[in-house]
C-alpha positions in Angstrom: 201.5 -74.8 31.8 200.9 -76.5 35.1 197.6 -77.4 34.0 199.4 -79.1 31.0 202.2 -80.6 32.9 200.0 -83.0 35.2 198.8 -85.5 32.7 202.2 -85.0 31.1 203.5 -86.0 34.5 200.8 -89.1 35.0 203.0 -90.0 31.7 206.5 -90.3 33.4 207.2 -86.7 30.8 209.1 -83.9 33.0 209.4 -81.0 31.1 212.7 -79.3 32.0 216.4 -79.9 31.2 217.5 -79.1 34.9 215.7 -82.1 36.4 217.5 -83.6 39.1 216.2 -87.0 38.8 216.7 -88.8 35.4 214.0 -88.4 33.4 212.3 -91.9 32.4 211.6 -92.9 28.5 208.7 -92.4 27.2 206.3 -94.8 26.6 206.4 -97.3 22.9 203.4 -97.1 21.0 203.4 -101.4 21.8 203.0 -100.5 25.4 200.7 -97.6 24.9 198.4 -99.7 22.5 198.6 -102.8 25.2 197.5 -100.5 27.9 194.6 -98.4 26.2 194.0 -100.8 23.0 194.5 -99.6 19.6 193.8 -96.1 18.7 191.2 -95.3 16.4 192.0 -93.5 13.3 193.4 -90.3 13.4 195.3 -90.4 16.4 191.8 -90.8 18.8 192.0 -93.4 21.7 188.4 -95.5 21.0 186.1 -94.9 24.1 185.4 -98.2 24.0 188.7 -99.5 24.9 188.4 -98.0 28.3 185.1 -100.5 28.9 185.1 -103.1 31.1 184.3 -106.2 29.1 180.7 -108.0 29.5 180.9 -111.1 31.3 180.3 -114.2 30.0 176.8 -115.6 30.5 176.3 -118.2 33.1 176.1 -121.7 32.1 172.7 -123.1 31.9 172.4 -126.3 34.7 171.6 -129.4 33.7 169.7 -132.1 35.8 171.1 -134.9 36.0 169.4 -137.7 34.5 167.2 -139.8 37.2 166.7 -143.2 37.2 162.7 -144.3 35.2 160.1 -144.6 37.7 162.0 -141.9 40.7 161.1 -138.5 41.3 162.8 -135.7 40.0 165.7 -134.1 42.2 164.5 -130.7 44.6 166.4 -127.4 43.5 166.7 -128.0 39.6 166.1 -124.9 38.4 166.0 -124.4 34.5 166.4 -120.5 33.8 163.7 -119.4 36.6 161.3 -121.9 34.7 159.1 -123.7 37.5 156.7 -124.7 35.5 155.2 -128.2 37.0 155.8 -131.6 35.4 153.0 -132.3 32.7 149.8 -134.5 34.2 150.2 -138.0 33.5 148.7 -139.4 30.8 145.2 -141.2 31.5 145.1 -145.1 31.9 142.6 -147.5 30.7 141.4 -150.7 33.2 143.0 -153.7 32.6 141.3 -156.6 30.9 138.9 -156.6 28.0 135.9 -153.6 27.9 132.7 -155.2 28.3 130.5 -155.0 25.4 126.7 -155.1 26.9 123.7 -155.4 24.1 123.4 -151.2 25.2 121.1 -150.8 21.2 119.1 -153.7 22.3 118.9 -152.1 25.9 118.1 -148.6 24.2 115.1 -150.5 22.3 113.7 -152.0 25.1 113.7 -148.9 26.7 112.0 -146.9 24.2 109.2 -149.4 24.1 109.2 -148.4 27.7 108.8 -144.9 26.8 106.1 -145.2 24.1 104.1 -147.8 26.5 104.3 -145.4 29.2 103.5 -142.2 27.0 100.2 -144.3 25.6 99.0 -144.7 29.6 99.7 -141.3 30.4 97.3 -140.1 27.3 94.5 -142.1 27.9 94.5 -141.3 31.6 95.1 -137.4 31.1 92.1 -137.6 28.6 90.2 -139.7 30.5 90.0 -142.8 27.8 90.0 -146.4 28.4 93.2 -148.2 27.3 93.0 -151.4 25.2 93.1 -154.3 26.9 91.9 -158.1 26.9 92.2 -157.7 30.6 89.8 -155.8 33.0 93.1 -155.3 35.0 94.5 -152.9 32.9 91.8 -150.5 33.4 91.3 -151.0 37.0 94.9 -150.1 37.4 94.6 -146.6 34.7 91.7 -145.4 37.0 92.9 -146.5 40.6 94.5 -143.3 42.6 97.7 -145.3 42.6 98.0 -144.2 38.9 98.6 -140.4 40.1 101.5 -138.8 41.6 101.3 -135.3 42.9 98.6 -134.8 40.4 100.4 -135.9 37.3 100.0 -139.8 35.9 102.7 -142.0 36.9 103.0 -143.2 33.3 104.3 -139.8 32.4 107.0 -140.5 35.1 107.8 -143.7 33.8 107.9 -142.5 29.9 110.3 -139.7 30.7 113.0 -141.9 32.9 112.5 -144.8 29.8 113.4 -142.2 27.6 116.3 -140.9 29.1 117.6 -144.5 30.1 117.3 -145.0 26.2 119.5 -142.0 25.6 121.9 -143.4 28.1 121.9 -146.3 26.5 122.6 -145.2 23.1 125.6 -143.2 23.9 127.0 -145.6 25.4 126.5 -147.4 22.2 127.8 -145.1 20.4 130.9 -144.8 22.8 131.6 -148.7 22.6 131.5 -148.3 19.1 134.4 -145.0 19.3 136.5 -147.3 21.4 136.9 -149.9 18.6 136.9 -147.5 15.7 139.8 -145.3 18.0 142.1 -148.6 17.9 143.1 -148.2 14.3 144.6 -144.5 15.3 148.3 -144.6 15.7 148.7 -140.8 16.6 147.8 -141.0 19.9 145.9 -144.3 20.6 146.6 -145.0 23.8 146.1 -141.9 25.7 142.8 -141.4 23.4 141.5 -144.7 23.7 142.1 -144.6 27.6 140.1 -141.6 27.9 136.9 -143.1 25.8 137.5 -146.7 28.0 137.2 -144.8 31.3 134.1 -142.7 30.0 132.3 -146.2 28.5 133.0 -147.7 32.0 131.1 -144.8 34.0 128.4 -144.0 31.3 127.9 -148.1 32.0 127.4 -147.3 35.6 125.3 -144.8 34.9 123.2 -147.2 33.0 123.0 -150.1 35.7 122.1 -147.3 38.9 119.3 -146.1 36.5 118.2 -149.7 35.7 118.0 -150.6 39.4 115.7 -147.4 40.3 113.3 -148.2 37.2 113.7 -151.9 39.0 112.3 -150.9 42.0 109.5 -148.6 40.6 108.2 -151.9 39.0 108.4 -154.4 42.0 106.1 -151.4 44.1 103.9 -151.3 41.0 103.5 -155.5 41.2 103.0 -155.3 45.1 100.3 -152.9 43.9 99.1 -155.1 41.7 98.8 -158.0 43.8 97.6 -156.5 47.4 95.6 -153.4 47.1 94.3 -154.2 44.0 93.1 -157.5 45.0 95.7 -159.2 42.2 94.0 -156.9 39.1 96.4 -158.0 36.0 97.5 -155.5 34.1 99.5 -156.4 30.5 101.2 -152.9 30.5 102.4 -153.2 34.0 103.2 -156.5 33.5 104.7 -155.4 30.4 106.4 -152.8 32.2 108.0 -154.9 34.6 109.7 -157.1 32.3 111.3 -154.4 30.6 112.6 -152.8 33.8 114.0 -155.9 35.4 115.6 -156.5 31.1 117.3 -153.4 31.5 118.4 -154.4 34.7 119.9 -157.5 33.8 122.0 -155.8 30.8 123.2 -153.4 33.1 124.7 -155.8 35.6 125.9 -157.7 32.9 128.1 -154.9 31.5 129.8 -154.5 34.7 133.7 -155.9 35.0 133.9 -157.6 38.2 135.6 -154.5 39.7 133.1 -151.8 38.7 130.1 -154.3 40.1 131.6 -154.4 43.5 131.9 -150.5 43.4 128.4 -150.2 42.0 126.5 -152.9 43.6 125.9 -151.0 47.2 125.0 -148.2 45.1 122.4 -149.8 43.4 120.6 -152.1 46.0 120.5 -148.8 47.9 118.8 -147.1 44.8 116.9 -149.9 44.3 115.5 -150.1 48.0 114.6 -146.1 48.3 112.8 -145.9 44.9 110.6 -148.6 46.2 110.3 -147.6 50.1 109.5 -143.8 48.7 107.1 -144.7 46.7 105.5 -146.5 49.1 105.5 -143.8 51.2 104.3 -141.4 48.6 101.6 -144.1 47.4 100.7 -146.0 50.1 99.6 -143.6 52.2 97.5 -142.2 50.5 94.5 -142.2 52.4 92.7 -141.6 49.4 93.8 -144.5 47.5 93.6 -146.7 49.9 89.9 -146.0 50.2 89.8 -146.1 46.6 91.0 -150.0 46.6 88.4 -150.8 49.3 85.9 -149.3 47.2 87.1 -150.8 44.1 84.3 -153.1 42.3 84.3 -155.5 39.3 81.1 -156.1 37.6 81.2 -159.9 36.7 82.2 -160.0 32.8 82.7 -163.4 30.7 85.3 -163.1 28.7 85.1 -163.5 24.9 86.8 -166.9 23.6 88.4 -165.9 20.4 90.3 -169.2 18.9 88.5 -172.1 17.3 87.8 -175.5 19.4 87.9 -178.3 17.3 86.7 -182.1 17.4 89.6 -183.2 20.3 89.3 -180.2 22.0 85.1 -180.6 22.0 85.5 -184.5 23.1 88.1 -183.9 25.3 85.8 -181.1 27.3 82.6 -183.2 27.3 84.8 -186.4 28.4 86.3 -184.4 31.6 82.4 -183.0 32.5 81.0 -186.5 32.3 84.1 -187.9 34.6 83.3 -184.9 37.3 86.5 -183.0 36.6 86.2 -179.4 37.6 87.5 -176.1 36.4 87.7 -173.0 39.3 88.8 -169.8 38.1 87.4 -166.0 38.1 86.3 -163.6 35.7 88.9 -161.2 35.7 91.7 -163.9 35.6 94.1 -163.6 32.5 95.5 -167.2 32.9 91.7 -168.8 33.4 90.5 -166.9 30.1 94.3 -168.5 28.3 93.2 -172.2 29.5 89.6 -171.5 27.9 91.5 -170.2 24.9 93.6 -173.4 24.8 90.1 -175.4 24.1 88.7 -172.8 21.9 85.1 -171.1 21.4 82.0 -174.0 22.0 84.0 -176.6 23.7 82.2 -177.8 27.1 84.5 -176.7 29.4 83.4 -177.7 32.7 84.0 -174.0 34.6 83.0 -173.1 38.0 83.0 -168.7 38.2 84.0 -168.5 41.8 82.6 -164.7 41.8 80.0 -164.7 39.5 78.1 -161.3 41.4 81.1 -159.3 40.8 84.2 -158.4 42.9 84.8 -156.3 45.2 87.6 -156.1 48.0 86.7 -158.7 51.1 84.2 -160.5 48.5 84.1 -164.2 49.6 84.7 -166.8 47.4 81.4 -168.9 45.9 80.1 -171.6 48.2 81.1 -174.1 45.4 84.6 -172.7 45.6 84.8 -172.3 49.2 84.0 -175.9 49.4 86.4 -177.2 47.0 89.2 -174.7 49.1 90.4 -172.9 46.2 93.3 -170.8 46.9 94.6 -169.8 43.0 93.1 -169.7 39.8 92.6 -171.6 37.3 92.8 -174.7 39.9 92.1 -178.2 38.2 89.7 -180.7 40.5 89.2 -184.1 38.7 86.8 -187.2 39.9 89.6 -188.8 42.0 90.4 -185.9 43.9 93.9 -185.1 41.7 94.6 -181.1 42.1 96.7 -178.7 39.3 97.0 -175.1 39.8 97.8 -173.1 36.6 97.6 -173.7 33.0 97.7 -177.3 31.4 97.8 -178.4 27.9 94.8 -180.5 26.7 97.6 -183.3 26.6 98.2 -183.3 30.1 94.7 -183.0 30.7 93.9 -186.4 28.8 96.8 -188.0 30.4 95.2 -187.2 34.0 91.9 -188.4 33.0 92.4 -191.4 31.6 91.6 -190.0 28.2 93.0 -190.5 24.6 96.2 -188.7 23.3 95.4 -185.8 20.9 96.1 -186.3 17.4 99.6 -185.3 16.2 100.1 -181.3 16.7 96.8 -180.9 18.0 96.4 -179.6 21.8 100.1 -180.1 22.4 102.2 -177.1 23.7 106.0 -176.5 23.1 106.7 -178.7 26.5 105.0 -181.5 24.7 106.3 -181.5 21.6 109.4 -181.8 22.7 108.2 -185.0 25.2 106.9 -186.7 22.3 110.0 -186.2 20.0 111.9 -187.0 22.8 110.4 -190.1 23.9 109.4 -189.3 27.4 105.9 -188.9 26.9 
């Protein structure tokens, strides 16, 4: 009973009717069910009522909303999420893209590339190139033609080639750039991205231009010093191409990217040629192979047609003393012949007719009449012209008749006589 009476008595229920004290009322069922909650079923008290209730989740923060262009505030913390903002979106260069002939680059520099390749052959195999000129040949079988043991052509075909390559992607690339404008989803974050890689592959391009730039100018020092001024149409050919490529690539270069690029590329420029010198020039070996380098004398076979002007012209200029100097193995001597034609009477002094060879002095005719180039024109009255001449400008200087309309006149007469100035 005493174990009965004490939650009885946590109740405010005495059992007894001799209790001294009143004894309080009992408990409603309101107050019970406002203190416990409602009773289940059946006269049970739910468990659950006894349960503290869960409390409320904590409101989410919100940032407050920052002015554009300011940073976000410090302590903002979304759930435990501190995940970093996302990366801005790329940005194209102000201003228009350049658009630089890169396919007409790419095709110069595969000509380049098979040119090169064509050298490399013949000099692996040991053949003779064809070429009008004896220079060509002189430079294939000088040492200067080898590096390390391999042909410098093959050198020069494998950077053509890739320059080619370079150049054609960025063709293509140029071309991505204008076909990406038409996308809406995206355009300007995508087209920023293929801007900024046109801009670097073009760059690329002009640096690799510049090196091929300076291989070339070596090669034409070459050319000119060791080999005692040997002409060479691939070289030549060579050259031209390089110093092409160059010009494209310098061309294609905003304003902005050619200040960033230029240092770059004289310095490029300037240590392709200085270590090639260095590789080449010292060469002990082929610089004995220059000394030793000798040209049997070989008249050069006159392939276009003289005709009547040309023949008078020719015999006129022998009868009036005029001379012609020039040398076997020179290209622009051998054009001037051409410009008279096969059995016209040119009146030619050979100022090496034994031959050349390095330290070879000029013939005592030419010595006399101090040739320093070739061809080099000497008429009766003593009037000097270095280089090539038309047979117009020949006749004018020697008193002699104009040719006949379209005969003996080059493109710079032509347009004297249409203009009126001749």
């Amino acid at each position: 009973m005493d174990a009965l009476a004490a939650p009885l008595s946590a109740l405010g229920v005495h059992r007894g009717p001799g209790a001294a004290r009143a004894r309080p009322s009992l408990p409603t069922r309101a107050s019970l069910r406002g203190r416990l909650g409602t009773p289940a079923r059946g006269g049970v008290v739910d468990a659950g009522a006894f349960i503290a209730p869960r409390r409320a989740p904590r409101a989410r923060r919100v940032p407050r909303a920052t002015p554009p262009g300011s940073a976000p505030p410090l302590g903002v913390n979304d759930d435990g999420d501190d995940s970093a903002p996302p990366p801005p979106a790329p940005r194209a260069p102000e201003g228009p893209v350049p658009n630089p002939p890169l396919r007409l680059a790419a095709g110069l520099a595969a000509v380049g590339c098979a040119e090169s390749s064509y050298l490399a052959f013949e000099k692996l195999v040991g053949g003779e190139a064809a070429c009008p000129l004896s220079g060509c040949q002189t430079a294939l079988s000088s040492s200067y033609s080898v590096l390390f043991g391999v042909p410098l052509s093959a050198y020069g075909a494998l950077a053509y080639g890739l320059v080619a390559a370079l150049a054609w992607w960025g063709a293509n690339e140029r071309r991505a750039i204008d076909d990406d404008a038409d996308d809406a989803e995206d355009a300007d974050a995508s087209r920023a991205k293929l801007v900024n890689q046109f801009a670097r592959i073009r760059a690329l391009f002009a640096l690799s231009a510049a090196g091929l730039a300076g291989v070339s100018s070596y090669l034409l020092y070459v050319l000119a010093v060791p080999l005692g001024g040997a002409e060479c149409v691939y070289c030549l050919t060579s050259a031209a191409i390089s110093f092409s490529l160059l010009g494209v690539g310098v061309a294609g270069l905003s304003g902005k990217e050619a200040g960033r690029t230029a240092p770059a590329a004289v310095a490029l420029y300037a240590v392709t040629a200085l270590s090639l010198s260095l590789v080449l020039g010292s060469d002990d070996e082929a610089e004995a192979a220059a000394k030793d380098l000798v040209l049997a004398y070989k008249a050069p076979t006159i392939e276009s047609a003289s005709t009547a002007y040309s023949r008078d012209l020719a015999a006129f200029l022998g009868e009036k003393g005029a001379k012609m100097y020039g040398a076997f193995w020179c290209s622009h001597c051998e054009d001037q012949k051409e410009t008279f034609g096969a059995g016209a009477p040119v009146p030619y002094v050979e100022c090496f007719p034994d031959g050349w060879r390095r330290g070879t002095p000029l013939d005592a005719a030419c010595a006399s009449a101090e040739i320093t180039g070739f061809p080099t024109w000497v008429l009766a009255d003593g009037t000097r012209f270095e280089g090539e001449k038309s047979l117009a400008e020949l006749a004018r200087a020697a008193g002699f008749r104009a040719p006949p309309e379209g005969e003996g006149a080059d493109a710079g007469d032509q347009l004297a006589a249409f203009m009126g100035t001749n």
